[in-house]
C-alpha angles and dihedrals in degrees: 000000000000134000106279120200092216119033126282118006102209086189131095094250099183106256099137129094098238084057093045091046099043091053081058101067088034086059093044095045097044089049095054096048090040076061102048097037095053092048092046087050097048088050090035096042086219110156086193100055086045084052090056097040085059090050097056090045085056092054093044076058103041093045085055101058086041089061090042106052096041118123087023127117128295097250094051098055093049090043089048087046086049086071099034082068097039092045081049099050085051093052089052086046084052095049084049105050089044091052088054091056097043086058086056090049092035111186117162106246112233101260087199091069089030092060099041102038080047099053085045095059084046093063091041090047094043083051094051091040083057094054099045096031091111103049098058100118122063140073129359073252098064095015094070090053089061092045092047085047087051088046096053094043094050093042101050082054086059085050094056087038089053094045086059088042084055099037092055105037105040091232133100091229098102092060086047091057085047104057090048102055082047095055083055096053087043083060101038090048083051096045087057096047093043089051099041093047088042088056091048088054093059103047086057093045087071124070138262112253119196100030 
């Protein structure tokens, strides 16, 4: 168990090796795709895969802090998961803002490269939701790399879904739809980490009895 600023922490808060190991392939694995999916968006101009590609540049972040912060006390962890989510809801502002410009600038995205580059992340996100599967409960700390997992793997599933969208109707509207139901999910994931770590820092904020 690690140092706690305020007493027992009941939480997994990451301190063992499998965990550790398993948030460095993650990291590998999230950095090469954010690559790959922000240059086949770009070629594609596909909002949605630019949507995905920023979400796994968020994880690779996220996953970052997570290892770093790791054994330390219980303050800094929720503080360090506090701007995981804030850093999160901006991203899905960003996504948001980006889809409503798109509309006034309206191309239709290529649903051949969509499709492919998006079935690719979803076998690079279900890898990474096996590894980390386990360790899906715990701290806002740990908690938020499993959201930001689930994120990936459902998102890159609305990638495939708007290639077909655009595929079949001839109009970029499909992916449109897309990024914005993944800037949602991008909010509602932060507003979960944000209320969870908040809590954390309370409970720190009051004092130890008993000791």
């Amino acid at each position: 168990m690690s140092a706690s600023c305020c007493g027992q922490d009941a939480q997994f808060d990451g301190v063992s090796a499998a965990f550790k190991r398993a948030l460095w392939i993650v990291i590998a694995i999230n950095g090469a795709m954010f690559i790959v999916e922000m240059a086949a968006g770009a070629f594609a101009g596909s909002k949605a895969l630019q949507a995905d590609a920023l979400d796994f540049l968020g994880d690779t972040t996220t996953y970052a802090i997570s290892l770093y912060v790791i054994g330390m006390a219980l303050h800094v962890r929720a503080t360090a998961a506090l701007i995981k989510g804030l850093s999160l809801a901006a991203m899905g502002l960003w996504v948001f803002g980006s889809t409503a410009y798109q509309v006034l600038v309206l191309g239709v995205p290529s649903a051949t490269v969509m499709g492919g580059v998006g079935l690719l992340a979803l076998l690079a996100n279900l890898a990474s939701v096996v590894l980390l599967m386990r360790f899906k409960d715990g701290d806002a700390n740990v908690r938020s790399v499993w959201l930001c997992s689930r994120n990936d793997a459902i998102g890159n599933v609305a990638v495939i879904g708007a290639a077909a969208g655009v595929y079949f109707t001839g109009t970029a509207w499909p992916d449109l739809i897309v990024a914005a139901l993944m800037a949602g999910l991008f909010l509602w994931s932060a507003t979960q980490i944000v209320r969870q770590a908040w809590g954390e820092m309370q409970h720190c904020a009051v004092p130890a009895t008993g000791e």
